[in-house]
C-alpha positions, 0 to 999 in steps of 0.5 A: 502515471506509468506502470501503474498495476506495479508495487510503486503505481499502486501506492501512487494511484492510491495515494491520489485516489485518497486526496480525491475521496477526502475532497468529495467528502468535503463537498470539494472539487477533485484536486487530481485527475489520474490517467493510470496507464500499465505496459500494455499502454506502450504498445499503442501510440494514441494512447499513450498521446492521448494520456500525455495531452494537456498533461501536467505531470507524469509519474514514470514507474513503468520499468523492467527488471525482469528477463535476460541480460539484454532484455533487461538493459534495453527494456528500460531505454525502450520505454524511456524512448517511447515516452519522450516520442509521445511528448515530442509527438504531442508537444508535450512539456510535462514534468516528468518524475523518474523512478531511478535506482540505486543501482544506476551508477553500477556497470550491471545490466539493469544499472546501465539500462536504468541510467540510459532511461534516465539520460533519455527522459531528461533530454526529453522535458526540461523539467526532470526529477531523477528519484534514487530508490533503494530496496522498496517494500510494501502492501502489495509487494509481489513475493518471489519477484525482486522484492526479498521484503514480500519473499521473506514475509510469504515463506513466514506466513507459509511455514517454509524456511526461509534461505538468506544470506548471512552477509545481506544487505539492504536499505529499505523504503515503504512503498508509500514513502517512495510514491509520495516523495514522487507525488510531492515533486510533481506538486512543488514543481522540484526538479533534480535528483532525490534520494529520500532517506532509507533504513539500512538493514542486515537482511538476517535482521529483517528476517528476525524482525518478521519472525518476531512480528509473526510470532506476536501477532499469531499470539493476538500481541501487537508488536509495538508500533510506536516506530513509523518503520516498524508500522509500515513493515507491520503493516506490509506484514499484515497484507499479505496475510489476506484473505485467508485466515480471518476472522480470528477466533479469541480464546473464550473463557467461560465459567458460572459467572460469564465469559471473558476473552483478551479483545486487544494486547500490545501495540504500544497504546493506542485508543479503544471506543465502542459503538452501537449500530442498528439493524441493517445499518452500515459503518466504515466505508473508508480506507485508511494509509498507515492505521493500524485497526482492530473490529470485534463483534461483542454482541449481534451479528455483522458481515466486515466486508473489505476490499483493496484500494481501486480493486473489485474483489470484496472479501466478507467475513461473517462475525458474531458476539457469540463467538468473539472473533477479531478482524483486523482492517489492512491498510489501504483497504476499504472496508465497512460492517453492517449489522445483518441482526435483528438487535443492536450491534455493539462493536469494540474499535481498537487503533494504535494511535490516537485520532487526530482531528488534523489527520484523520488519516480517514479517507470515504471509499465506499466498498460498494458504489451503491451502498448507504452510509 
């Protein structure tokens, strides 16, 4: 896998990472071995050879879409040539899966330079998948850096006043969507062109619809997730809305009879449960895709501790049923709680779907190699 610090190599590299813990969960052996390479890989022959031996595949997202006119048209062919080299040089006969663009039929510097990279890596293997990506989006999108999606969403969460033009458009694909379709050529063996389905929008109306969710959500309302889009794009939302700002307090009402607060509102459904944990005890350590996941601590003391998908930071959260507070956990991060009391921890999950044994949509990741379970 190429390119893989980047947006689409992320969603990729966790994406098989996820079919691996699901397997050793299982007492399985390990479906996929993953060689995750970035630019500077590029930058030595060996190693890119050394990746490309015994080989079945490659999932080629390295590109560049950034710098001068000139940089950007040859910088694409140049890592295309660097690659084919290294098959050649190997005697390498791999399927190679092409992270294409829409903007290769257009005469702009990054349209010829992309359909140039394409031309190369279809000469070099007889096996060759061209995937037409449209506008991509996603957890872990970078802001400010071709992604108008992560833009509008760090202006949202940062109080700036977005600047968009009235007459934009886009046709937008999550992340996750885009990496498998590349995932499932490479597993299927399907060679040609894709172009997988994308949701056409007015760019004032993505706007509209992360305000809304912004709103909503800073209110403790869920937006309704029914919508498979909707969730994906909430769930891009929700990402970039950490570390800071969680846990978040709920409104505590208190009079002679007790207290209440609003634990969970909105989302369109989805499925509540509780749990009792005991003193030193740890739960989770999973990571989920596309589910949307509330903890709250109703009685004791826990630390909610959550990490990003094939990261080493951990962010902690410290959480306590004497002050409700809700931590919601980000998709495609591993998280866990522990009960650092001395009595029982009582702990109200909320999902906004309901679990399906068939696809758990779980997937064992522990937040720290060596913590018990």
């Amino acid at each position: 896998m190429t390119g893989a610090t980047g947006l689409l190599g992320w969603h990729a590299h966790a994406r098989l990472h996820a079919a691996n813990c699901l397997a050793q969960f299982k007492g399985q052996a390990i479906p996929y071995e993953i060689v995750a390479l970035d630019r500077i890989a590029f930058n030595n022959p060996d190693q890119l050879r050394a990746a490309l031996t015994k080989a079945y595949a490659v999932l080629h997202f390295a590109g560049v879409n950034r710098g001068s006119e000139e940089e950007v048209e040859a910088g694409n062919p140049a890592i295309a040539a660097q690659l084919a080299e290294a098959c050649q040089a190997v005697d390498a006969t791999v399927h190679i899966i092409y992270a294409n663009s829409t903007h290769a039929v257009t005469e702009t510097p990054y349209g010829r330079g992309k359909r140039r990279a394409g031309e190369i890596l279809s000469a070099a293997t007889p096996y060759f998948t061209s995937i037409v990506l449209p506008h991509i989006f996603g957890e872990g999108a970078r802001p400010f850096y071709n992604n108008v999606t992560a833009t509008l969403i760090q202006q949202i969460l940062t109080d700036e006043a977005p600047s968009v033009n009235p007459d934009g458009k886009v046709r937008l694909l999550h992340a996750g969507s885009a990496a498998q379709t590349a995932i499932d050529a490479a597993i299927t063996g399907t060679t040609g062109e894709l172009a997988p389905e994308a949701r056409p929008m007015a760019v004032p109306d993505l706007l509209a619809q992360l305000q809304k969710f912004h709103s909503l959500y800073s209110n403790n309302i869920f937006p309704d997730l029914s919508e498979s889009f909707d969730c994906a794009l909430f769930n891009s939302y929700r990402a970039a809305s950490y570390p800071n700002g969680w846990p978040r307090p709920l409104c505590l009402n208190r009079d002679e009879r007790g207290a209440l607060f609003e634990a969970v509102k909105g989302g369109g459904g989805g499925q509540t449960f509780l749990s009792t944990t005991r003193p030193g005890v740890t739960r989770g350590n999973h990571f989920h895709l596309n589910k949307v996941e509330r903890f709250l601590v109703v009685q004791g003391e826990a630390i909610i501790r959550i990490r990003k998908v094939l990261s080493d930071e951990v962010w902690e959260y410290s959480v306590s049923g004497d002050t409700p507070a809700a931590v919601d956990m980000p998709t495609l991060h591993t998280h866990s709680i522990t009960n650092t009391g001395d009595t029982d921890l009582l702990t109200l999950f909320w999902t906004h779907d309901l679990f399906d044994p068939t696809s758990p949509d779980t997937f064992a990741d522990k937040v720290f190699c060596n913590e018990k379970t």
